[in-house]
C-alpha positions as a Python dict, from the first residue, in 0.01 Angstrom:
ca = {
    (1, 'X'): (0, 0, 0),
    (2, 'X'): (108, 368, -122),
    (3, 'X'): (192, 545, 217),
    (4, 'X'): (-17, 824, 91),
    (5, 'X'): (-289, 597, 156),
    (6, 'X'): (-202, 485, 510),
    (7, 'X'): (-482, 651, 747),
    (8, 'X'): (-419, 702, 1112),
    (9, 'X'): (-635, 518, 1345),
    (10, 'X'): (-780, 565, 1674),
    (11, 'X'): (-842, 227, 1862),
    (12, 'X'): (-1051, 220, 2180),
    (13, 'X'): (-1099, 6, 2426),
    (14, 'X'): (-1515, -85, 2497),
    (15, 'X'): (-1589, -88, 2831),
    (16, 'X'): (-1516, 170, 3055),
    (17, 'X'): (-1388, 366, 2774),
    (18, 'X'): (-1706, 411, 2545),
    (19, 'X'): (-1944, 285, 2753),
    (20, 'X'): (-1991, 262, 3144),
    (21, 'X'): (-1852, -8, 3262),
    (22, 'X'): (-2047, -324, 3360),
    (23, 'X'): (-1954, -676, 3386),
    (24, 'X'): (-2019, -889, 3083),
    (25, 'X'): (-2204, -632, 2928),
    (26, 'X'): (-2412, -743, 2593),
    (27, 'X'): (-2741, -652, 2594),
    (28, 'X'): (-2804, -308, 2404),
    (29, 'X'): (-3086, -201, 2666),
    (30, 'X'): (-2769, -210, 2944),
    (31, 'X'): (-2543, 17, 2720),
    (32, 'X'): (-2445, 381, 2854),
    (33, 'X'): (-2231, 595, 2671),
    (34, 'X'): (-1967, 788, 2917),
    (35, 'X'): (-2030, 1185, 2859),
    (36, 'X'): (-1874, 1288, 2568),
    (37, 'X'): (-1769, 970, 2380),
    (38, 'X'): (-2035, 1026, 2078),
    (39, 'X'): (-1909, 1337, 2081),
    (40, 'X'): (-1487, 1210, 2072),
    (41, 'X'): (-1588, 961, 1787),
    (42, 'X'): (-1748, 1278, 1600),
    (43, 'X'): (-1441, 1467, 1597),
    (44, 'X'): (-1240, 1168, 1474),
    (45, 'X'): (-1457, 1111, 1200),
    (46, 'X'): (-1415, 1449, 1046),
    (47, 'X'): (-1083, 1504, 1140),
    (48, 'X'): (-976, 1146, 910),
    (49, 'X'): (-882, 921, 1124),
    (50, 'X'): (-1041, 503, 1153),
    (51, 'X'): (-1268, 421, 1485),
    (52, 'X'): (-1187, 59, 1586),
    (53, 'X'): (-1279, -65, 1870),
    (54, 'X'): (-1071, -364, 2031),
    (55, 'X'): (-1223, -541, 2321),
    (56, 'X'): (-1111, -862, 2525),
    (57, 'X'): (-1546, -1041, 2564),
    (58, 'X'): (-1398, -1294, 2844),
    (59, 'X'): (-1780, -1346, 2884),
    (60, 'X'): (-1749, -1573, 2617),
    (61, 'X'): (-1509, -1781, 2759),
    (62, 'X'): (-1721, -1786, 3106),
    (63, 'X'): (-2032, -1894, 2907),
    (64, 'X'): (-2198, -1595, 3012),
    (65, 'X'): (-2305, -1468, 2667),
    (66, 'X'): (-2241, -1589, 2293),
    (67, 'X'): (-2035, -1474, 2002),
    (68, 'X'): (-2346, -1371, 1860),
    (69, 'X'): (-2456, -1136, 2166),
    (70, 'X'): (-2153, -978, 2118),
    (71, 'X'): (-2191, -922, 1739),
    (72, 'X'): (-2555, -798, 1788),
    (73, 'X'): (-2470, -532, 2058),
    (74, 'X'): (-2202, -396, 1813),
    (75, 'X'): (-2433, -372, 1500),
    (76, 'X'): (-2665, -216, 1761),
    (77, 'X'): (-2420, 25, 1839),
    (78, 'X'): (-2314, 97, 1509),
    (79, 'X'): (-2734, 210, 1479),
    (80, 'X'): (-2732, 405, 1758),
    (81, 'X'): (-2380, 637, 1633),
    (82, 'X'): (-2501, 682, 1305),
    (83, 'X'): (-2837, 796, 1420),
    (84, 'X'): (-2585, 1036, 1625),
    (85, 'X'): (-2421, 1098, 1335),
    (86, 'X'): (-2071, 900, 1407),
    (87, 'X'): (-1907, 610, 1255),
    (88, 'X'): (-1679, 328, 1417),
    (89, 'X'): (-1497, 169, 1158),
    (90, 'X'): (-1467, -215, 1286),
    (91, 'X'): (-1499, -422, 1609),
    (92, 'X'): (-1238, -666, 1676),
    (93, 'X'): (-1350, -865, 2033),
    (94, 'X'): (-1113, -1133, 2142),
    (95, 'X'): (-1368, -1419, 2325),
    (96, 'X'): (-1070, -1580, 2493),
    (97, 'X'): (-989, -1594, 2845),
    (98, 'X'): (-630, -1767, 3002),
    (99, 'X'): (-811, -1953, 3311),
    (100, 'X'): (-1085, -2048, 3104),
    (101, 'X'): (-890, -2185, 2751),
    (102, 'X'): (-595, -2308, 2884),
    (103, 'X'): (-504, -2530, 2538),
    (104, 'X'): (-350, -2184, 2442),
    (105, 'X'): (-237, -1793, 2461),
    (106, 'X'): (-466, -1616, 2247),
    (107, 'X'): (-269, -1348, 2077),
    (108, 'X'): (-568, -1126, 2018),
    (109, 'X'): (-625, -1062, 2406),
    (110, 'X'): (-504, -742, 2558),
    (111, 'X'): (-225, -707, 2618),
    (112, 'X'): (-101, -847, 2326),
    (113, 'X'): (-124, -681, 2035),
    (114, 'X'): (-349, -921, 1800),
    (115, 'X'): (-655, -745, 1745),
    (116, 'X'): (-488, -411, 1656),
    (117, 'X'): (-239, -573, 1415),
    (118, 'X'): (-535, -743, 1261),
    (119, 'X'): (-660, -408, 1180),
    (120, 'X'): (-363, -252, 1083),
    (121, 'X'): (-308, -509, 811),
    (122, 'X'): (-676, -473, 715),
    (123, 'X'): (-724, -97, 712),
    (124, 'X'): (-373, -16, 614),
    (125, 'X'): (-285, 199, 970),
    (126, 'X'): (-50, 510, 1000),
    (127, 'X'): (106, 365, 1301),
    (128, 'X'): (321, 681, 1349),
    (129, 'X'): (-30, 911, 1362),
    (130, 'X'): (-200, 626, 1569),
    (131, 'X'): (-360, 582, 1869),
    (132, 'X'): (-449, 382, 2176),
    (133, 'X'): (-731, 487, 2416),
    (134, 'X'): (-876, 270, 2709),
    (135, 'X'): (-917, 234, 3077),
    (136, 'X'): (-688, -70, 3190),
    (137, 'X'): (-329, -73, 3200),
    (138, 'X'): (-353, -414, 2947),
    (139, 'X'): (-475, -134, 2713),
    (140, 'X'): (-230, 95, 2721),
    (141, 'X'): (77, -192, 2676),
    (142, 'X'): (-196, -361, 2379),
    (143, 'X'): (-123, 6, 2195),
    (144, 'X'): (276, -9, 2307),
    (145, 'X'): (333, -356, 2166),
    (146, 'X'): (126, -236, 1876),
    (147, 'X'): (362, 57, 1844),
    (148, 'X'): (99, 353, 1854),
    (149, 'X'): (120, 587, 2124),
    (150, 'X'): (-126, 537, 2395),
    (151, 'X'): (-370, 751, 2650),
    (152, 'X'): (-567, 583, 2986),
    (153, 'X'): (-838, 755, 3048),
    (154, 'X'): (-970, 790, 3447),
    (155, 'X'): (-1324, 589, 3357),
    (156, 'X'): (-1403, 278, 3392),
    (157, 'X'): (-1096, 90, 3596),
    (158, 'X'): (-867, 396, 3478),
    (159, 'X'): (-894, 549, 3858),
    (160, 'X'): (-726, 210, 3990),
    (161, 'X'): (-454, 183, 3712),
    (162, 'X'): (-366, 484, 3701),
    (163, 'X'): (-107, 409, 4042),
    (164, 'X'): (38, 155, 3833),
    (165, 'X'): (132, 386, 3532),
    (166, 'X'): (487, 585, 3417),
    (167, 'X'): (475, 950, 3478),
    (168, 'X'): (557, 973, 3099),
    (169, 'X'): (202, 781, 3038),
    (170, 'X'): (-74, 1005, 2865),
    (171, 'X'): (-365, 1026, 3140),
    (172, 'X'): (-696, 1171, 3081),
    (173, 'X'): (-1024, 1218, 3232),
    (174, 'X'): (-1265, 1064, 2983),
    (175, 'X'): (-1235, 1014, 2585),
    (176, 'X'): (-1341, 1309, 2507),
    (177, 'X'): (-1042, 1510, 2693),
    (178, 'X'): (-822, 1231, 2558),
    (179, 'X'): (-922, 1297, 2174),
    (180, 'X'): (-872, 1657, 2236),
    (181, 'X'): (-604, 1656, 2468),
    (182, 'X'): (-359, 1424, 2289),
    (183, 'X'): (-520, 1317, 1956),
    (184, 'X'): (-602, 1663, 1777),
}
């Protein structure tokens, strides 16, 4: 691919990040948007760069919910931005879960970098204009193995792993301040 085609990319994290976090969240009538993230995805639209969200569904691995719970929330989703009048580009989900799949690592699940890289290949990333946004420490080293730079943001579990992070780590208060903040 031409590198005047490359795009930069903005991947988020799901829960916590997006939406308010809840455990094993799929049901559409249980999602919440966190102040401001409509809004974060707008300006990321028109300023050019990819949504894709990247999201570790251990739910599926616990039996809790189905591949196809997981596919339905994010097509309901997808409804409910465009009505808003924003776009995410793709969903990656990785259903895997160590304790519960023990036959194997799953290089998709965050930390490791498989879901972005499967993107990346797909959507031809800018890694050098690229992003990482979520609200878990196994988010922000996801976006460093992927080699994009990286924000937490203080939602969801952010306000626990935030002790845990490098005073050189981006930190912001929601997605919004991150997409302003650091992004634009």
């Amino acid at each position: 691919m031409s590198l005047c085609k490359l795009r930069p990319a903005v991947f988020l994290d799901r829960d916590g990040t997006l939406n308010i976090e809840k455990d094993y969240l799929y049901r559409f009538d249980e999602w919440e948007w966190i102040d401001g993230s409509v809004e974060a995805i707008k300006m990321l639209n028109k300023n050019g760069f990819l949504t894709i969200v990247v999201s570790n569904q251990a739910g599926i691995a616990r039996d809790k919910y189905k591949a196809e719970d997981v596919e339905r929330l994010h097509s309901l989703v997808e409804i409910d931005l465009q009505k808003k009048g924003a776009v995410i580009d793709d969903f990656y989900y990785c259903p895997y879960h160590p304790d519960f799949n023990t036959s194997q690592e799953c290089w998709s699940r965050k930390p490791n970098p498989g879901m972005l890289a499967m993107a990346i290949e797909k959507w031809g990333i800018d890694l050098g204009r690229s992003w990482m946004i979520g609200d878990k420490l196994i988010d922000v080293q996801a976006g460093m193995n992927a080699g994009v730079d990286t924000v937490l943001v203080l939602t969801g579990y952010g306000s626990c792993d935030v002790k845990y992070t490098e005073d050189k780590q981006n930190i912001a208060t929601n997605l919004l301040h991150a997409v302003t903040e650091f992004v634009l």
